[in-house]
LOSEKOL-896284 format. One record per residue (C-alpha): x, y, z; residue in three letters. Coordinates in steps of 0.05 Angstrom, whole numbers, plus 5000, padded with zeros to 4 digits. Layout:
N
XYZAla ...
This chain:
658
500050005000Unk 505550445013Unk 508250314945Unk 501950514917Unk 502251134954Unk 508751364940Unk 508351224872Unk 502451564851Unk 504852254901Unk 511652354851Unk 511352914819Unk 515153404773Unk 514954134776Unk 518554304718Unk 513553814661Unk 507654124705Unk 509454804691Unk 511254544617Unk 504154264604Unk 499954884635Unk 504555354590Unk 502754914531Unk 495854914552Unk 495555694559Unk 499055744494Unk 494155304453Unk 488555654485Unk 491856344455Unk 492955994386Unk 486355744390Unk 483956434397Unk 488756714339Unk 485956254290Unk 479056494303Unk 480657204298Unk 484157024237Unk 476756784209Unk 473457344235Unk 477357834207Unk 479957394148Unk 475657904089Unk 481158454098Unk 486457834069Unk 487457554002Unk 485356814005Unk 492656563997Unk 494856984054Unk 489656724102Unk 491055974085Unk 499456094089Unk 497556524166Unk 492255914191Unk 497655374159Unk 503855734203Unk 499655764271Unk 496955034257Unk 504354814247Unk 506155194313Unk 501054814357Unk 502754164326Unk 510754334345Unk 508554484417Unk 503953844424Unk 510853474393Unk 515353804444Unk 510353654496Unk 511052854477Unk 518152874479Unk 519153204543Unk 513652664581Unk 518652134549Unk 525052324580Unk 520752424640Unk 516651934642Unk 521151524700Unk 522252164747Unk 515152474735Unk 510551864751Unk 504451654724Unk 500052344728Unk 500053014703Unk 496053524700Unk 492753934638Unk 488854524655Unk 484854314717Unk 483953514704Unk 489252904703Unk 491952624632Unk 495252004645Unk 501251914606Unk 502851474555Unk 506651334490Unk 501451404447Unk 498152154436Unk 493152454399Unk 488353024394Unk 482452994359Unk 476053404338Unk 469453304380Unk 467852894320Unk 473452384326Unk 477852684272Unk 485052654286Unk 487853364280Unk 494753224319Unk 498452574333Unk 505852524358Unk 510952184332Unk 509551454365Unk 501951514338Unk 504451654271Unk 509150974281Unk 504650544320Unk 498650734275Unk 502050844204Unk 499651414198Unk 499751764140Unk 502052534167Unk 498252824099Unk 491852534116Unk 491052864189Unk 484453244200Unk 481152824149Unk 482452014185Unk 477551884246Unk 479951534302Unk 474351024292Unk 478950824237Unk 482650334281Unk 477150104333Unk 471749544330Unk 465549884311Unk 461949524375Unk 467249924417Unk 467250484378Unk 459550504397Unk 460450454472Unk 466350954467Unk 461451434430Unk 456451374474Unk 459951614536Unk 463452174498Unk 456652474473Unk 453952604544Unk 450753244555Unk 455853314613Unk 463153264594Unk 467252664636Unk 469952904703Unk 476952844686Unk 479652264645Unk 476151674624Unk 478751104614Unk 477450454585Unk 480849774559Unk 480349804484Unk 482549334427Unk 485249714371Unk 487149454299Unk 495049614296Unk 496549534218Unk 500948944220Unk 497948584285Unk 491848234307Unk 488248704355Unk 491548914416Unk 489449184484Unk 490349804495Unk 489850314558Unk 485850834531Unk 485051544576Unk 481152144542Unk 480752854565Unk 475453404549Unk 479353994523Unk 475454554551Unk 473655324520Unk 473155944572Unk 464555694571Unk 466254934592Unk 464354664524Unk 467454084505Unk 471854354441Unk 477153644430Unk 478253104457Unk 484852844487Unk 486552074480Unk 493151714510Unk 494250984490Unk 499150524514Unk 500549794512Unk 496749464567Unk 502949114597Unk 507249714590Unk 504650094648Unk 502349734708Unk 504150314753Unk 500250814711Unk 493850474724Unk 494550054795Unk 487449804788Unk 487749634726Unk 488248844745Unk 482048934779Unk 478148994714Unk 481948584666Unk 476148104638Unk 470148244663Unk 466448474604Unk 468547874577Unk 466147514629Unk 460247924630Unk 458347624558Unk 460346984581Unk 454646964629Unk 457547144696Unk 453047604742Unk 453948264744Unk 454448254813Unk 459947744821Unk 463448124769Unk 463848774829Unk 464248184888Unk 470648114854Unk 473348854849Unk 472348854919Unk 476048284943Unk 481548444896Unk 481449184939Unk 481748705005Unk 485548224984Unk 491648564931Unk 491849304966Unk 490649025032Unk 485149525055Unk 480249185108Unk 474349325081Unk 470649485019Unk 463149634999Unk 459149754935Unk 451849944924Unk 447950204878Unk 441850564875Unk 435850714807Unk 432151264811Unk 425151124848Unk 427850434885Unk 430650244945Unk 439250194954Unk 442649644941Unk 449349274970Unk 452049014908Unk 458748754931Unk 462648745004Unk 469448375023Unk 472748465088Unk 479948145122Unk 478347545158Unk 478947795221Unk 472748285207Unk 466547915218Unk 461248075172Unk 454947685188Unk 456347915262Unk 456548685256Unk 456248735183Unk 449148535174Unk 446748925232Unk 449949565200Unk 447949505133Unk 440849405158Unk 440650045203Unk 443850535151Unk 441250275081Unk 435150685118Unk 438451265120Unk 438351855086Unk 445552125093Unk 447151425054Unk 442151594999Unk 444252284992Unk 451452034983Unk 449351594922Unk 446652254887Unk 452852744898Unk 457852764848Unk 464152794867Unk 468252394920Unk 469152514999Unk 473052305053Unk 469952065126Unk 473351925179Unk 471551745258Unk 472752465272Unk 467252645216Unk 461152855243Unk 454452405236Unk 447752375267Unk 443951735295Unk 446551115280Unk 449851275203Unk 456951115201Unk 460350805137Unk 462450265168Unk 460949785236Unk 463450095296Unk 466749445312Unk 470549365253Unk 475349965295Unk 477150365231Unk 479350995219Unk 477851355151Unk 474351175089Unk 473851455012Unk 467951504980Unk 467851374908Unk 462151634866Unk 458851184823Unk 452851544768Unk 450751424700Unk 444651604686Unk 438151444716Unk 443750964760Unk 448151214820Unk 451950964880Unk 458650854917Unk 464450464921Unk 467050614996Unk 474550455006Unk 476550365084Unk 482950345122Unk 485750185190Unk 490350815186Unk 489551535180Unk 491852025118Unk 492251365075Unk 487751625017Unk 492352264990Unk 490052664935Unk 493552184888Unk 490651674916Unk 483152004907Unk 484952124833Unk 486751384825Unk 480051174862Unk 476751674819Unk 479051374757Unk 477650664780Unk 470150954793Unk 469851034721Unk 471050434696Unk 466850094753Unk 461150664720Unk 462550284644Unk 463349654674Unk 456249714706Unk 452050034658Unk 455349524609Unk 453148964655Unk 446549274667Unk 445949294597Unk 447448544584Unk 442348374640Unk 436548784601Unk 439248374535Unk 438347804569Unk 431747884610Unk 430248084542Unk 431947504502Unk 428347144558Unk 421947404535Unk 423047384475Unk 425446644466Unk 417946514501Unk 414346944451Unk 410246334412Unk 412046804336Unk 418146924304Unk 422847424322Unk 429447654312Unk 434748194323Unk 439148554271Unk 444548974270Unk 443549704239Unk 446449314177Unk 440248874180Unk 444648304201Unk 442147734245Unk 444547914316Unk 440147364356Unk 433246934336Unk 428646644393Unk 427845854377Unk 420445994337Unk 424246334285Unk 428845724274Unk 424145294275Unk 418145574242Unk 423645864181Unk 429445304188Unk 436445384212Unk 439845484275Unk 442946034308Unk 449845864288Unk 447645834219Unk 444146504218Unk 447846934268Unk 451547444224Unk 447847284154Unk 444547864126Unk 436747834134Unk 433947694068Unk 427148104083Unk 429948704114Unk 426549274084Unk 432449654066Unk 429150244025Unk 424750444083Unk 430950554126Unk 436051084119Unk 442150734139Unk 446951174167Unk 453551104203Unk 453651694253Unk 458652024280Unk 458852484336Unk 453853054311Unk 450652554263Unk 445052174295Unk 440351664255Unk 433851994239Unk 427951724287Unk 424651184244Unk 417850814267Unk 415550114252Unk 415449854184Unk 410749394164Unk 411548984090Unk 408748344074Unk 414047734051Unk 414347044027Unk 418546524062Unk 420545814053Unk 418645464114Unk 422544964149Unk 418844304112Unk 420144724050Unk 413145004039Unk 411345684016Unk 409346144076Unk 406246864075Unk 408047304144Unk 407147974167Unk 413948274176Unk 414548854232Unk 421249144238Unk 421849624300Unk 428050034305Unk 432350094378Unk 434850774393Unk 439950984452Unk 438851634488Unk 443451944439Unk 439051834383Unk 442651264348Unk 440150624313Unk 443850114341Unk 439049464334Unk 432849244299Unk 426948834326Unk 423648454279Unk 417148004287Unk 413647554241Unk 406847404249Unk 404446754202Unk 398247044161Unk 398746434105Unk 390846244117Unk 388647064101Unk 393247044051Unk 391246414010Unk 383546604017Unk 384647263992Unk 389146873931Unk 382646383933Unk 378547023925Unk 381547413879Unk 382646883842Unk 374546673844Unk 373047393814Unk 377347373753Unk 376646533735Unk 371246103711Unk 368445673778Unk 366345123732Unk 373045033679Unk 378345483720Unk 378345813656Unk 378546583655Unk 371546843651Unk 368347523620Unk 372548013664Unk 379047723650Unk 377047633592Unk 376048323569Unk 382348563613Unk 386348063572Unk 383648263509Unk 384649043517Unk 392348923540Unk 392348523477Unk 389648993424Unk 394049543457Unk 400949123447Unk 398748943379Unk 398649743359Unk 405149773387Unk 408749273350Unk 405049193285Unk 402648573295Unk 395948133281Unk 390447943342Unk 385747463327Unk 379647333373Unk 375446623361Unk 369146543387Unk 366845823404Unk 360245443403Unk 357944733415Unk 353344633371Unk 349844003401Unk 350744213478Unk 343244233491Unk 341843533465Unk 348543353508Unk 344143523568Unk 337643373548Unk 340242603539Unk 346242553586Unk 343642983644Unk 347143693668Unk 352943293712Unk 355043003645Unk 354843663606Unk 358944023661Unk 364943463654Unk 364243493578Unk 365144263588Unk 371144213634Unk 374543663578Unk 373144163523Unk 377044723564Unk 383844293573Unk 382644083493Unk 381844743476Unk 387945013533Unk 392544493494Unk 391444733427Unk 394145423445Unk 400345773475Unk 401645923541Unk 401446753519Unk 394046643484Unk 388646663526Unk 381846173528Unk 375646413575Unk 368946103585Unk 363746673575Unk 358046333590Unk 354545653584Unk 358245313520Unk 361945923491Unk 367745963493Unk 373046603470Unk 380946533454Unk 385147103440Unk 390946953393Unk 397047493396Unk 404147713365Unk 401047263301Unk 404347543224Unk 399747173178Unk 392347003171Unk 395546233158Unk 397246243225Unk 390146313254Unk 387445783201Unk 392445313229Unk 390345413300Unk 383245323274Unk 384644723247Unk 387844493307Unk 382144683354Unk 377344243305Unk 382343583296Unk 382943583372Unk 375043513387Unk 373543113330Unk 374342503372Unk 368942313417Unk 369642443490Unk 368841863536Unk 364641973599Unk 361641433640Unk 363040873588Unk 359941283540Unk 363441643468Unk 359642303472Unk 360342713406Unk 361943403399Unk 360943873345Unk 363144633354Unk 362745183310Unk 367645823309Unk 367946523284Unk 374846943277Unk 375347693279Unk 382247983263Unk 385148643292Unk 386349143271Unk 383749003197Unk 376448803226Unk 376249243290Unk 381349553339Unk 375549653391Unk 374849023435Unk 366849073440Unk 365849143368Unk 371848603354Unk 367448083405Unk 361548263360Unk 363448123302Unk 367047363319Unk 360847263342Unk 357047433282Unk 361947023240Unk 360246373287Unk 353846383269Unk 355146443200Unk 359345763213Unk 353245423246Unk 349445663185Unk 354045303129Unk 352044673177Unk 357644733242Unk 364344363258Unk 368144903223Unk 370445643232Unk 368746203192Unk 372246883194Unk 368147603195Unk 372547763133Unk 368847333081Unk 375647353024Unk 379547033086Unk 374446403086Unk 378146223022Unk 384245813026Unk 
C-alpha cells in the first residue's frame, strides 16, 4: 500500500509548469485562429491559408515538444500530470482529435504505432482503428450532455496495421473553452502491459466484460473488484451499492479481512443505515469525499460497523444515468487516501461506472431475450446493417436453421429502402424511424411456401442512434391464401378454372393495345357447341358440366401459354390469339382446335360427340375496339353454324378462302 502511495504522490514541477504553459498557449492559438476567420475579408485568400497553415504548424510543434519532454520524463515524473484543471495520464501513444473523432494532431509514436499517414490528418477518424461495437460504447459516453469529470478511461482493442488486435489503455480528456464546452478531445494509449504503475487497478478489471458476455453476474463481476481491493491493496474493508432512481439501495458487493466479521456486525449495519438518508444522499452527489471517525454523523449512520475499529474511508462516486451509488474504500490508518490516491479511486470509479452500465445492459439483453425466446411468433434481432444479431427458437424452427447458421447472415427481408442507413458520428445521429410493416414470402422449414407479416421496430439509445432492429413475424398464410382463393374466384371461371368475362376483356384490351405497338395481328375466336343442349337433354347436366371442363383442357392444349381461352357463359367459349404475322397462322390454329374435338369424349362408358362451330375476327383490319371486335367473331360463328357447324368462319368473308 505504501508503494501505491508513493508512487502515485511523485511529481515534477518543471513538466507541470511545461504542460499548463502549453495549455495556455494553445488556448491563445486557439483564439488567433478564430480571429484570423473573423477578420479573414481584409486578406487575400492565399494569405489567410499560408497565416492559419503557420499557427496550425506551431501548435502541432508544441503538442510534439510536449510528447518528447513526458518521454525523457516519464521515469522521474510518475504516472500523472495535469492539463488545465483535470489528470491526463501519460502514455506513448498521443493524439488530439475533433469532437467528432477526427485526428487533427498525433505525435510521433501515433504516427509509428498507427501508420499514419501525416498528409491525411484532419481528414482520418479515430474510429478508423477500433471495433465498431467499441467504437459505439466509446461514442456513447463521449456524447453525454455533461463532459467526463476528468479522464476516462477504458480497455480497448485497437487494429495496429500489421497485428491482430491489441489491448490497449485508453484515457481521454475533454479539452475545455473559457464556457466549459467540450471543444477536443484528448486520447493517451499505451500497451496494456507497458504500464502497470500508471493504472494500479487496472488488474482489477481485466476481463470482466468478457466475462460479462460469458454469462457471469453482474454482481459477482463487482464481488470481485472488491476482494481484489481487500485482498491485493490490503485495505480491510470494501463496499459497493447502487441505487435507480425511484427504488430502494442496494449492496451490490462487500469483502472484508478475515478477522472482520461480517454476518456479526456487518449485517446489523447495513440493515440500520441502508435506511438512512445521509447514505442515499451520498449515492446522488457527484464527486468523491473522505469520512473519517472524527467526521461528524447523526443517529446511527456511520460507513462502516463500529466494531470493525477503523479509521477513515473514501467514497467513490458511482452515476450514470438514471443509476448512482458508491464504492466506499476503508482503512485501519489515518491520511492513507492522499490526493493521488483519490484521483486513482476516481479513475477506478469510472471504469466500475462502464463496467456497470455495460453489465446492466447485458442483463436487460438477456431478460430480454428471455421473453423473447417465450414469445410463441418469430422474432429476431439485427444489427443497423440488418444482420442477424440473435433469433428466439420459433424463428428457427418455424423458418429452418439454427442460430449458428444464421447469426451474422444478412436478413433476406429486411426492408432496406424504408430505412435510411446511416453511420453516425458524433453530431450525426440516425433519423427517428417508426415501425415498418411489409408483407413477405418465406420458405418454411418442411420447404413450403409461407406468407408473414413482417414488423421491423428500430432500437434507439438516448443519443439518438440506431443501434438494433426488432423484427417479428406473424404467420398470416390462411388470410393470405383466401384472399389468393378470392381474387382468384373473381377473375376465373368456377366451373372450367378458365378465365371468365372480366378477364377476359382485361386480357383482350392489353392485347389489342400491344398489337398497335408492335404491328402485329390479334385474332379473337369465338366458340360454340353446337349439340350442347341435346348433350344435356340426353346425358343429364352432371355429364354436360364434365364434357365442358374436357373441352376447356382440349381447347387450353391447342394454344400457347401467351394466348388466352375464357368461358363466357354456358358453351361459349372466346380465345385471343396474339404477336401472330399471317392469317395462315390463325387457320392453322383453327384447324387444330377442330382435329382435337373431333374424337368423341368418353364419359361414364359412353363416346359422347361434339360438334363446335367458330367465328374469327382479326385486329386491327376488322376492329381495333374490343366490343365491336367480340361482335363481330360472334356474328361470324353463326355464320359457321349456318354453312352446317364443325368448322370456323372468319368476319372477313375473302379470308374464308384458302
Amino acid at each position: 500500500m505504501s508503494d501505491l502511495t508513493s508512487s502515485l504522490s511523485t511529481s515534477s514541477t518543471e513538466v507541470t509548469r511545461a504542460v499548463a504553459t502549453f495549455h495556455q498557449l494553445q488556448r491563445l492559438l486557439q483564439q488567433s485562429l478564430r480571429d484570423l476567420h473573423a477578420e479573414s475579408s481584409d486578406l487575400e485568400s492565399a494569405q489567410e491559408q499560408e497565416l492559419s497553415q503557420s499557427l496550425e504548424r506551431v501548435t502541432g510543434r508544441l503538442h510534439h515538444i510536449l510528447s518528447e519532454l513526458t518521454d525523457l520524463d516519464r521515469a522521474d515524473v510518475g504516472s500523472v500530470s495535469v492539463l488545465g484543471d483535470v489528470a491526463v495520464p501519460r502514455g506513448p501513444i498521443h493524439l488530439m482529435t475533433s469532437r467528432e473523432g477526427v485526428v487533427m494532431m498525433a505525435n510521433d509514436a501515433a504516427v509509428d504505432a498507427l501508420k499514419m499517414d501525416v498528409a491525411k490528418i484532419g481528414t482520418v477518424e479515430i474510429a478508423k482503428w477500433i471495433p465498431y461495437e467499441e467504437w459505439r460504447l466509446i461514442r456513447q459516453q463521449l456524447k453525454s450532455v455533461d463532459p467526463p469529470r476528468g479522464a476516462v478511461s477504458w480497455v480497448v482493442n485497437m487494429a495496429l496495421p500489421g497485428t491482430d488486435l491489441q489491448r490497449m489503455m485508453c484515457s481521454v480528456v475533454p479539452m475545455l473553452d473559457q464556457s466549459r464546452n467540450v471543444t477536443a478531445w484528448h486520447w493517451e494509449l499505451r500497451m496494456q502491459q507497458e504500464s502497470p504503475r500508471s493504472h494500479p487497478f487496472a488488474t482489477l478489471m481485466e476481463g470482466l466484460e468478457t466475462e460479462l458476455l460469458n454469462g457471469q453476474s453482474l454482481d459477482c463481476c463487482m464481488e470481485r473488484i472488491c476482494e481484489g481491493l481487500v485482498n491485493t491493496f490490503e485495505y480491510p474493508f470494501v463496499w459497493m451499492a447502487t441505487m435507480r432512481k425511484g427504488q430502494r439501495i442496494q449492496l451490490r458487493a462487500h469483502a472484508s479481512m478475515p478477522a472482520l466479521d461480517w454476518d456479526v456486525h456487518g449485517l446489523s449495519w447495513w440493515s440500520s443505515i441502508s435506511r438512512q438518508d445521509e447514505l442515499m444522499q451520498a449515492c446522488v452527489e457527484a464527486e468523491g469525499s473522505l469520512v473519517s471517525r472524527d467526521t461528524p454523523h447523526t443517529g446511527e449512520f456511520s460507513w462502516f460497523p463500529t466494531a470493525f475499529h477503523l479509521q477513515e474511508a473514501y467514497c467513490v462516486p458511482l452515476g450514470r444515468g438514471d443509476l448512482s451509488g458508491l464504492l466506499v474504500v476503508c482503512s485501519r490508518m489515518p491520511n492513507v487516501f492522499d490526493l493521488p490516491v483519490q484521483r486513482s479511486f476516481e479513475a477506478l470509479g469510472h471504469q466500475i461506472e462502464n463496467v456497470l452500465v455495460r453489465g446492466m445492459e447485458i442483463e436487460q439483453f438477456r431478460h430480454h431475450s428471455a421473453v423473447l425466446s417465450a414469445v410463441p411468433g418469430p422474432v429476431c434481432v439485427t444489427d443497423p446493417r440488418g444482420r442477424i444479431e440473435w433469433m428466439n427458437q420459433a424463428f428457427s424452427r418455424t423458418l429452418g436453421g439454427t442460430s449458428r447458421q444464421e447469426v451474422g447472415t444478412p436478413l433476406r427481408s429486411f426492408p432496406h429502402a424504408q430505412f435510411q442507413e446511416a453511420w453516425p458520428t458524433f453530431d450525426a445521429t440516425a433519423k427517428a424511424v417508426g415501425s415498418v410493416k411489409t408483407e413477405i414470402m418465406e420458405k418454411g422449414s418442411n420447404g413450403e411456401s409461407l406468407v408473414f407479416e413482417q414488423m421491423v421496430t428500430p432500437l434507439i439509445d438516448a443519443q439518438g442512434f440506431t443501434i438494433h432492429y426488432v423484427v417479428s413475424l406473424h404467420d398470416v398464410t390462411i388470410r393470405a391464401v383466401a384472399e389468393m382463393q378470392m381474387k382468384h374466384q373473381a377473375y376465373h371461371d368456377s366451373l372450367t378454372d378458365l378465365p371468365n368475362r372480366i378477364m377476359f376483356e382485361d386480357r383482350l384490351r392489353l392485347g389489342l393495345a400491344q398489337a398497335r405497338r408492335d404491328g402485329t395481328l390479334l385474332a379473337l375466336l369465338f366458340l360454340d357447341l353446337d349439340n350442347f343442349k341435346t348433350i344435356n337433354d340426353q346425358h343429364g347436366h352432371q355429364i354436360g358440366d364434365r364434357l365442358l371442363r374436357v373441352v376447356a383442357k382440349r381447347l387450353v392444349s391447342c394454344v400457347r401459354t401467351t394466348d388466352t381461352v375464357s368461358r363466357l357463359s354456358g358453351d361459349e367459349f372466346t380465345i385471343v390469339l396474339q404477336g401472330l404475322e399471317r392469317i395462315q397462322d390463325i387457320r392453322q390454329v383453327a384447324r387444330k382446335i377442330l382435329g382435337c374435338l373431333s374424337p368423341p369424349i368418353p364419359l361414364d362408358g359412353q363416346d359422347i360427340p361434339v360438334q363446335i362451330s367458330i367465328g374469327i375476327a382479326v385486329s386491327p383490319n376488322d376492329s381495333t375496339d374490343s366490343q365491336n371486335l367480340l361482335a363481330m367473331a360472334d356474328q361470324a360463328m353463326y355464320r359457321a353454324k349456318d354453312f352446317g357447324g364443325q368448322r370456323w368462319c372468319f368476319a372477313t368473308a375473302e379470308w374464308n378462302i384458302e
